[in-house]
Residue frames as qw, qx, qy, qz and C-alpha x, y, z in Angstrom:
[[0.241, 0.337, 0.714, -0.563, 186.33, 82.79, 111.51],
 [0.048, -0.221, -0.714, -0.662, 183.33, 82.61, 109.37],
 [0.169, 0.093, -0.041, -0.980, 180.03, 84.57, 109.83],
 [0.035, -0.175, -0.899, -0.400, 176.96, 82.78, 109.26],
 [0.466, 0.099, 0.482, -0.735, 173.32, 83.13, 109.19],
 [0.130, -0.114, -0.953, -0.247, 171.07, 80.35, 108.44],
 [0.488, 0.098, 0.000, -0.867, 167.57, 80.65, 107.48],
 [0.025, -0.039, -0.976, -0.214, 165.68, 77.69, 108.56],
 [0.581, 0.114, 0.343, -0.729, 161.82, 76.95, 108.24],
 [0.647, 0.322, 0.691, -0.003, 159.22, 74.72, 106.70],
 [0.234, 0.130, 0.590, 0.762, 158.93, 74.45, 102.95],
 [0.026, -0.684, -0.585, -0.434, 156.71, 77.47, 101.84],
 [0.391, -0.759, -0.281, 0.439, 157.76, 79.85, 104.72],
 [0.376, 0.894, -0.050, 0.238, 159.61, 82.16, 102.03],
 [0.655, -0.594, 0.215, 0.414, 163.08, 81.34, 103.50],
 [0.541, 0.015, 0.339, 0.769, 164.58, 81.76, 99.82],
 [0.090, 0.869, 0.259, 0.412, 162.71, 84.70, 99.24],
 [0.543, -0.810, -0.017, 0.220, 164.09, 85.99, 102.63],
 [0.664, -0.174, 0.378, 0.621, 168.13, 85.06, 101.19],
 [0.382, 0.426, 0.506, 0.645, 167.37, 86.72, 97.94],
 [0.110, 0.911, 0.121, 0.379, 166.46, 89.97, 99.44],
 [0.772, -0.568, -0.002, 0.286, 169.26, 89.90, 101.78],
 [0.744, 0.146, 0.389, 0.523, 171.54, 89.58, 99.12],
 [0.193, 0.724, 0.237, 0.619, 170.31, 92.31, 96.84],
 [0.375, -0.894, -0.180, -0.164, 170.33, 94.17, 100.70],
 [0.518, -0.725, 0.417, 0.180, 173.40, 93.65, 101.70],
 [0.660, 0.689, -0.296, 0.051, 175.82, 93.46, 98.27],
 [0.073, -0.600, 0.774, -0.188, 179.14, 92.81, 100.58],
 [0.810, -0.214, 0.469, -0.279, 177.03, 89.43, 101.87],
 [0.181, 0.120, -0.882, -0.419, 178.01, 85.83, 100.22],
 [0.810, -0.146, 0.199, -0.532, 175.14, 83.36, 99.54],
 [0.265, -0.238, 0.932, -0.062, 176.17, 80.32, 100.49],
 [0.687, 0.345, -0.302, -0.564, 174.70, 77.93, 97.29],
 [0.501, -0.402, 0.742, -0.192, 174.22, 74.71, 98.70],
 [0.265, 0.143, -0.836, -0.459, 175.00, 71.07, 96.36],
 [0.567, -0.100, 0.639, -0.510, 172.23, 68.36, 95.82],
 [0.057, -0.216, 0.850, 0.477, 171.59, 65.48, 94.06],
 [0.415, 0.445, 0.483, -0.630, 167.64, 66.12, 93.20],
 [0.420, 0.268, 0.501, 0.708, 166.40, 66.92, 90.11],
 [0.128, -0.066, 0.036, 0.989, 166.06, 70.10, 89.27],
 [0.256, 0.668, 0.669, -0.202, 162.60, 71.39, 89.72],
 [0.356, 0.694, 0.431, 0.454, 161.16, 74.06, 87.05],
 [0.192, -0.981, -0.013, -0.008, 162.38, 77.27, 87.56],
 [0.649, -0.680, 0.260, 0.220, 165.84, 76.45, 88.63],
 [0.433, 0.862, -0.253, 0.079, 169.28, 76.82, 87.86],
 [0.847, -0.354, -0.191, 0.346, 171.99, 74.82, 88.52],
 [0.454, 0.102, -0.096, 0.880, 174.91, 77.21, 90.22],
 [0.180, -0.358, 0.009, -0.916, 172.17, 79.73, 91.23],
 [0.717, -0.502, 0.167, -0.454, 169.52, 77.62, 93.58],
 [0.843, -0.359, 0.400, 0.036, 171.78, 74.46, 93.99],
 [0.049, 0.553, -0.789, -0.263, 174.97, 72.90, 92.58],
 [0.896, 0.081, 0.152, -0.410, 173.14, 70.01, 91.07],
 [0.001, 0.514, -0.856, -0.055, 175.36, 66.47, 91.16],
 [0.787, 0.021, -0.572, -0.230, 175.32, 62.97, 91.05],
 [0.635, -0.726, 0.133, -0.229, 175.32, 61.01, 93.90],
 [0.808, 0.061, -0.114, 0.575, 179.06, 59.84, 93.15],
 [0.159, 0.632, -0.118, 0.749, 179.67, 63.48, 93.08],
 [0.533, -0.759, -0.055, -0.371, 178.27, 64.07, 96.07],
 [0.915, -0.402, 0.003, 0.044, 179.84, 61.05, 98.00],
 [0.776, 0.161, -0.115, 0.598, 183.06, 61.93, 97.01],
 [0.042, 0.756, -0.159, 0.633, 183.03, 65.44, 98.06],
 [0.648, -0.697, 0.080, -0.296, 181.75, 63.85, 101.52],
 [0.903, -0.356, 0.033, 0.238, 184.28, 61.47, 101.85],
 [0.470, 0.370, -0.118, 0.793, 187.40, 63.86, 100.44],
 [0.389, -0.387, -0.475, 0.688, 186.10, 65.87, 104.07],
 [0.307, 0.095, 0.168, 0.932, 184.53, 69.13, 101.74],
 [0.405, -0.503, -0.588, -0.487, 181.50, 69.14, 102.93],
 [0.025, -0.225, 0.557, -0.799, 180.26, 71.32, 106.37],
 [0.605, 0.158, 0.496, -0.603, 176.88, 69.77, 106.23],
 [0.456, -0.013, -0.743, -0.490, 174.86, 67.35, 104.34],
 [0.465, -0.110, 0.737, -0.478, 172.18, 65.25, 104.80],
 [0.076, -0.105, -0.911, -0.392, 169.98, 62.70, 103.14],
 [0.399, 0.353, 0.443, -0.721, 166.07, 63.40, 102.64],
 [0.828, 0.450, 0.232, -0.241, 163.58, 61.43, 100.39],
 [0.840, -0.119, 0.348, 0.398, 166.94, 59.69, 99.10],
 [0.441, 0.739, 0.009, 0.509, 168.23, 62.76, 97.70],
 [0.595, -0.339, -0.136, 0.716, 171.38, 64.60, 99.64],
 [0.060, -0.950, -0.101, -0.288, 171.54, 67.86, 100.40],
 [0.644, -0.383, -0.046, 0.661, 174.97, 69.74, 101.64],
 [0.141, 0.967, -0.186, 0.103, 177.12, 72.88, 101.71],
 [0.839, 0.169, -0.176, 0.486, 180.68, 72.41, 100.65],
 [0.391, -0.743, -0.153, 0.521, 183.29, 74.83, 102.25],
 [0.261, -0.049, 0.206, 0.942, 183.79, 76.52, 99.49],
 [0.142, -0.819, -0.549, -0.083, 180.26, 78.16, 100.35],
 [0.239, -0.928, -0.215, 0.190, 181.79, 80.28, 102.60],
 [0.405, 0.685, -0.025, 0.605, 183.77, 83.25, 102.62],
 [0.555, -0.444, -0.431, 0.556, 185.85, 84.34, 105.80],
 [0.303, 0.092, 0.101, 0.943, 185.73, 87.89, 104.74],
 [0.368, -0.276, -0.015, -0.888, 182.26, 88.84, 104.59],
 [0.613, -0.001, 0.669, -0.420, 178.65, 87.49, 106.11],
 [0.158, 0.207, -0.777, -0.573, 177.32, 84.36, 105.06],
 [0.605, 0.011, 0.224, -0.764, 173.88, 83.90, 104.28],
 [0.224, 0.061, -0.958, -0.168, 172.46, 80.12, 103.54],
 [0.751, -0.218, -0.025, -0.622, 168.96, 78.17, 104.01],
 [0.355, 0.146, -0.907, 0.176, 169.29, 74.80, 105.88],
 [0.693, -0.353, -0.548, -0.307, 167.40, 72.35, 107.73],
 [0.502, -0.780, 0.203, -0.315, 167.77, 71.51, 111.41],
 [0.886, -0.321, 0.188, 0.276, 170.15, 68.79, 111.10],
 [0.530, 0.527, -0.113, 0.655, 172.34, 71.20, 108.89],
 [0.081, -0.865, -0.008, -0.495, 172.37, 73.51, 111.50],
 [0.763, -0.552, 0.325, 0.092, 173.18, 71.35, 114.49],
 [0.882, -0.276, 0.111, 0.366, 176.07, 70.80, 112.18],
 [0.147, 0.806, -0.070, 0.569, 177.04, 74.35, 111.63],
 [0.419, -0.847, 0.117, -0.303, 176.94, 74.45, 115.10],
 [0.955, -0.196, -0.049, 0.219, 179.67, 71.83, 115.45],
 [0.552, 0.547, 0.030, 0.629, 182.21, 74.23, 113.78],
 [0.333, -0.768, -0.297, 0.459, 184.03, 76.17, 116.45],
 [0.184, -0.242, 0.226, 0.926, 185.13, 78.72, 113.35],
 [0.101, -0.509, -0.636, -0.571, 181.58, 79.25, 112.40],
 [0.066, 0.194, 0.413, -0.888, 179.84, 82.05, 114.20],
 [0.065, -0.295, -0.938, -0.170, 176.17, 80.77, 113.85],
 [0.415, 0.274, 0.344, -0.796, 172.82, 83.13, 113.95],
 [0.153, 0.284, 0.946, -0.011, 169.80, 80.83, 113.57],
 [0.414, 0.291, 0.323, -0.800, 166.67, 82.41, 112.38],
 [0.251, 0.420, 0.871, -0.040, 163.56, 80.04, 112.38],
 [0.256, 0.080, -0.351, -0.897, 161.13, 81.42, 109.51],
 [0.202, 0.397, 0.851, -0.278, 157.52, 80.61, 110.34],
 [0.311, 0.028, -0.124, -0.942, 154.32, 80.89, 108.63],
 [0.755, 0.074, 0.436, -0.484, 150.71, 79.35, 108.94],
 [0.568, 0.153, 0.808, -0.015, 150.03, 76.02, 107.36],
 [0.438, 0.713, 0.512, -0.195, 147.46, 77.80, 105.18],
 [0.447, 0.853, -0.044, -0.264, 149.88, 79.98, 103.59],
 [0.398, -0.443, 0.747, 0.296, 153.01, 77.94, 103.21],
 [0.512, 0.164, 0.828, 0.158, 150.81, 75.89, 101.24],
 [0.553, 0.798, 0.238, -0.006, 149.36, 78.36, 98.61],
 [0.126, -0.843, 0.450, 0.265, 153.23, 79.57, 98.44],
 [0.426, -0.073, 0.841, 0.326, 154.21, 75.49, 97.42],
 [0.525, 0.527, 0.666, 0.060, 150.79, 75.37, 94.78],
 [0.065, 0.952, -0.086, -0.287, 151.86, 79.03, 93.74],
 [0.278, -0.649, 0.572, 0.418, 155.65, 78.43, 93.12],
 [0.314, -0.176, 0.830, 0.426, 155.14, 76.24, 89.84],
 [0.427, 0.077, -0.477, -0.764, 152.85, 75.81, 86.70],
 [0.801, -0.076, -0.419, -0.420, 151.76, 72.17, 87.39],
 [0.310, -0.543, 0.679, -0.384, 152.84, 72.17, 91.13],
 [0.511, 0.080, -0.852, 0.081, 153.39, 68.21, 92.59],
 [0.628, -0.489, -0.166, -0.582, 150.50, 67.84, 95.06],
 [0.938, -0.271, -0.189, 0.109, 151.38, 64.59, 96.38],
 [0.690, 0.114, -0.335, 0.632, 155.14, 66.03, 96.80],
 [0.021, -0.487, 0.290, -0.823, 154.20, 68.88, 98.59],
 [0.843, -0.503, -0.048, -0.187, 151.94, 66.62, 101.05],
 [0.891, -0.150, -0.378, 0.204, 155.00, 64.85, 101.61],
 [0.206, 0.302, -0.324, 0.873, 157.45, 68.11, 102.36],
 [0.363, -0.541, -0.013, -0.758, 154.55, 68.78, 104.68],
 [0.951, -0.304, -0.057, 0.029, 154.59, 65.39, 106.84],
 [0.846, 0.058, -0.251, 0.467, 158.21, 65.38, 106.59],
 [0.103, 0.623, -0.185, 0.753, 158.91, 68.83, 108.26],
 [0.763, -0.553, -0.091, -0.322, 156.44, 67.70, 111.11],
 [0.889, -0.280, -0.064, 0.357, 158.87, 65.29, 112.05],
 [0.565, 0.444, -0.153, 0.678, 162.22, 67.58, 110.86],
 [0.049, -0.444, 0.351, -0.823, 161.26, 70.79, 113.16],
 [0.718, -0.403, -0.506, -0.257, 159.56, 68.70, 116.04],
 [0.635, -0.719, -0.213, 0.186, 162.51, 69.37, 118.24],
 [0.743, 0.505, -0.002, 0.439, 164.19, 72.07, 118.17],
 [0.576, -0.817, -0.025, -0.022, 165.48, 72.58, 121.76],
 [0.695, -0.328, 0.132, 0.626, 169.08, 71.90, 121.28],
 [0.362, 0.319, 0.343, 0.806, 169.37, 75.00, 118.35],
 [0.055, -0.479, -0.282, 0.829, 169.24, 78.83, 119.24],
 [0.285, 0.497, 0.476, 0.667, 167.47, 80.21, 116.68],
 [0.010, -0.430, -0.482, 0.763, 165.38, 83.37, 116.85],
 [0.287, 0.550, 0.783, 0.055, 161.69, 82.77, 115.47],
 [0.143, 0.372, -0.115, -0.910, 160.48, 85.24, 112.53],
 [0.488, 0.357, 0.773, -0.192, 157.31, 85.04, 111.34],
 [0.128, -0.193, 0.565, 0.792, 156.92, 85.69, 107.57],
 [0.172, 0.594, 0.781, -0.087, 153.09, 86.15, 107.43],
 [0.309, 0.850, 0.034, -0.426, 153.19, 89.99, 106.04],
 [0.578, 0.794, -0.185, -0.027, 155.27, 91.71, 103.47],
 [0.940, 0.140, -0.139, 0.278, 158.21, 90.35, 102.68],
 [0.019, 0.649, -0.291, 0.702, 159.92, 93.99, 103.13],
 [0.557, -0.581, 0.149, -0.574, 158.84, 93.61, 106.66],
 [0.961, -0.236, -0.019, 0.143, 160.01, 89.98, 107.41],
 [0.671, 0.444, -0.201, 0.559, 163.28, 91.19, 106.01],
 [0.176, 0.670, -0.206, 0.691, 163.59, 93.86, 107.98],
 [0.887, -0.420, -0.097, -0.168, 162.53, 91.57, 111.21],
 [0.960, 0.074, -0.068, 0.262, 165.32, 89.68, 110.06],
 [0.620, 0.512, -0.121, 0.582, 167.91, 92.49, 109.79],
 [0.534, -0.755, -0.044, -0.378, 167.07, 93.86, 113.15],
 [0.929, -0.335, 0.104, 0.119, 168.41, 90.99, 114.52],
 [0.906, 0.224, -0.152, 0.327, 171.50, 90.23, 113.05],
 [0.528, -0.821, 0.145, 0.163, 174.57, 90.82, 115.03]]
């Protein structure tokens, strides 16, 4: 049986902050470091915010069965292979809502959802914040394309933390919860 908690929200809600103080909070946790076939945006690291591949790589992982989730978004894939997790301790991971419905498919995945919310107003100085010479037009589009991603999300338990104060405080929202 595997452990999970999955940390979903729009982009700019401070879901990978959230993971990254988990982590450092709970040392026993894994983070579950999920593959894609993007390009790497400034800051990043491959093996530390994503396993960065090709999309042969990718497709072969999906079709050799090694993959608990994936999907396809602005023609770049996005998954978590099973060697993410770890049956020994929790695992902690950020995903979208169609990763999650397919977490939830997994009857050896024990699944706690928590939906990370924050106004519009600051999500977006978090995206224009996060880079030297942020991509305007690409963060309009992560904004239109969430609309439509979290529009329904009646079939997935989650339980909704809002991440408008201190991070300390969202965290500790977050750790309240977990079961």
């Amino acid at each position: 049986m595997f452990k999970v908690i999955a940390l979903m929200g729009k982009a700019g809600s401070g879901k990978d902050a959230i993971l990254h103080e988990l982590i450092r909070l709970l040392p026993d946790a894994n983070e579950m470091i999920s593959c894609t076939t993007r390009p790497i945006r400034e800051g990043e690291v491959h093996g530390v915010n994503y396993f960065y591949m090709t999309p042969e790589e990718f497709g072969a992982r999906v079709l050799n069965g090694e993959m608990i989730e994936c999907t396809e978004f602005n023609s770049w894939f996005y998954g978590t292979s099973y060697e993410a997790l770890r049956s020994n301790c929790l695992n902690i991971g950020v995903f979208n809502p169609t990763g999650v419905d397919s977490l939830m498919a997994y009857p050896d995945i024990e699944l706690q959802v928590f939906y990370i919310t924050a106004s519009d107003k600051i999500r977006l100085l978090r995206q224009l914040n996060r880079e030297g010479d942020p991509d305007v037009h690409e963060i309009i589009r992560r904004f239109k394309a969430d609309e439509i991603d979290f529009e329904d999300l009646s079939d997935i338990p989650y339980i909704e933390i809002s991440n408008e104060g201190s991070l300390e405080d969202t965290v500790r929202a977050v750790l309240d919860q977990i079961h």
